[in-house]
C-alpha positions in Angstrom: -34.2 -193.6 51.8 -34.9 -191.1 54.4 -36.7 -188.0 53.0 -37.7 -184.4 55.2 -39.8 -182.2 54.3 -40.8 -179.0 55.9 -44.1 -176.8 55.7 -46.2 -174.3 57.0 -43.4 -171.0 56.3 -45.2 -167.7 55.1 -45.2 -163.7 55.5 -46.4 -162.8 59.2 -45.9 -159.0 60.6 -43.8 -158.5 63.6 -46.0 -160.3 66.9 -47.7 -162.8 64.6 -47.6 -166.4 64.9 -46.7 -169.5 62.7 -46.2 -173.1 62.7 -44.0 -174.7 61.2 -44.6 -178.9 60.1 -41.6 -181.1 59.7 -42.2 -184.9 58.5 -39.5 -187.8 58.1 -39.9 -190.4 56.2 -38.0 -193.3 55.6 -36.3 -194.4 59.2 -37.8 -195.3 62.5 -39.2 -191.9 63.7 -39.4 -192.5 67.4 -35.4 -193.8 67.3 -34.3 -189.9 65.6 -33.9 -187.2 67.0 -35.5 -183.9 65.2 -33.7 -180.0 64.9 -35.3 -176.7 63.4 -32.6 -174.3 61.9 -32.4 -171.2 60.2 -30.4 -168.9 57.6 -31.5 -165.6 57.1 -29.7 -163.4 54.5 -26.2 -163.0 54.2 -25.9 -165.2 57.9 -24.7 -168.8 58.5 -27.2 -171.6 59.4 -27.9 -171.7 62.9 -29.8 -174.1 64.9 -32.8 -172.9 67.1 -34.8 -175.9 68.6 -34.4 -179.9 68.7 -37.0 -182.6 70.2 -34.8 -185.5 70.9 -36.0 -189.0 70.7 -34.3 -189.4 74.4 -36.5 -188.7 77.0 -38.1 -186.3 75.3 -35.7 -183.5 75.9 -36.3 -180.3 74.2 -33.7 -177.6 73.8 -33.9 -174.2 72.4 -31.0 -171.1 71.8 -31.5 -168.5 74.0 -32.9 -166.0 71.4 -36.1 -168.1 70.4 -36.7 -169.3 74.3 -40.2 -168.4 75.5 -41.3 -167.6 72.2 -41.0 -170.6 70.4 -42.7 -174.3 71.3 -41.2 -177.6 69.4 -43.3 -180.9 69.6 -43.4 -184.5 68.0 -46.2 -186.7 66.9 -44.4 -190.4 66.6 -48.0 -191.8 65.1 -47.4 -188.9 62.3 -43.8 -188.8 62.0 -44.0 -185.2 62.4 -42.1 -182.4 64.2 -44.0 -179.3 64.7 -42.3 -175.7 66.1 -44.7 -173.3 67.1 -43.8 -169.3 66.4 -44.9 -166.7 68.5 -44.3 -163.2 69.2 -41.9 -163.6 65.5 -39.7 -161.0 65.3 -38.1 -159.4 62.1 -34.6 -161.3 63.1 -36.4 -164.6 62.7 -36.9 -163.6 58.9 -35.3 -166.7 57.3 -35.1 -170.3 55.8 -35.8 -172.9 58.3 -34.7 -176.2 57.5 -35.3 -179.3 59.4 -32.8 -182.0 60.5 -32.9 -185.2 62.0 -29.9 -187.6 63.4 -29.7 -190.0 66.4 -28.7 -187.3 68.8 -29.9 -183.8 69.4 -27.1 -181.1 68.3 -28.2 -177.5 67.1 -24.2 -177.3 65.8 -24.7 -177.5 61.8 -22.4 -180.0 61.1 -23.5 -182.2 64.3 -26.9 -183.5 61.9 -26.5 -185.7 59.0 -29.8 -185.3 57.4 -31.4 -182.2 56.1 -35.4 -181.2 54.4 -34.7 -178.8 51.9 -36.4 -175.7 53.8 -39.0 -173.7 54.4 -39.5 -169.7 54.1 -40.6 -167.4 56.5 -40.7 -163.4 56.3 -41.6 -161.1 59.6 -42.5 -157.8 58.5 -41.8 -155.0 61.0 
């Protein structure tokens, strides 16, 4: 059974860093590909980074690029995205995804960690 889980979420003010930790269990890591999303309050889930197994792509939306770093560790089975400069708009839940292809559209990944919180204070 393929399992996520997601770490690493906290209270930063506004300019701090975090990192966030994603680990997948269950599947051949190095054949998935690996998403960060987020929901903040009263918003729909949108995706904001992916490290595809392809390559090693990387993708990011426009409003996390050159602020935010995402990275894999096969040997670990572990995503990391780094956080810096955080912003009050990135206050939300960040959940990880994997699937076999890299697609920061909600319904484009079929498996889900149930989340981690982080809060930028201004």
């Amino acid at each position: 059974q393929l399992e996520i889980v997601e770490s690493g979420g906290g209270l930063v003010q506004s300019g701090g860093s975090l990192r966030l930790s994603c680990t997948v269990s269950g599947v051949t890591f190095d054949s998935f590909s690996v998403a960060w999303f987020r929901q903040a309050p009263g918003k729909e889930r949108e995706g904001v980074s992916c490290s595809s197994h392809r390559r090693n792509n990387t993708y990011y939306v426009d409003a996390v690029k050159g602020r935010f770093t995402i990275s894999r560790d096969n040997a670990k089975n572990t995503v990391y995205l780094q956080m810096n400069s955080l912003k009050p708009e990135d206050t939300a839940v960040y959940y990880c995804a994997a699937d076999r292809i890299c697609d920061l559209r909600v319904v484009g990944m079929a498996n889900w960690g149930k989340g981690t919180r982080v809060t930028v204070s201004s």
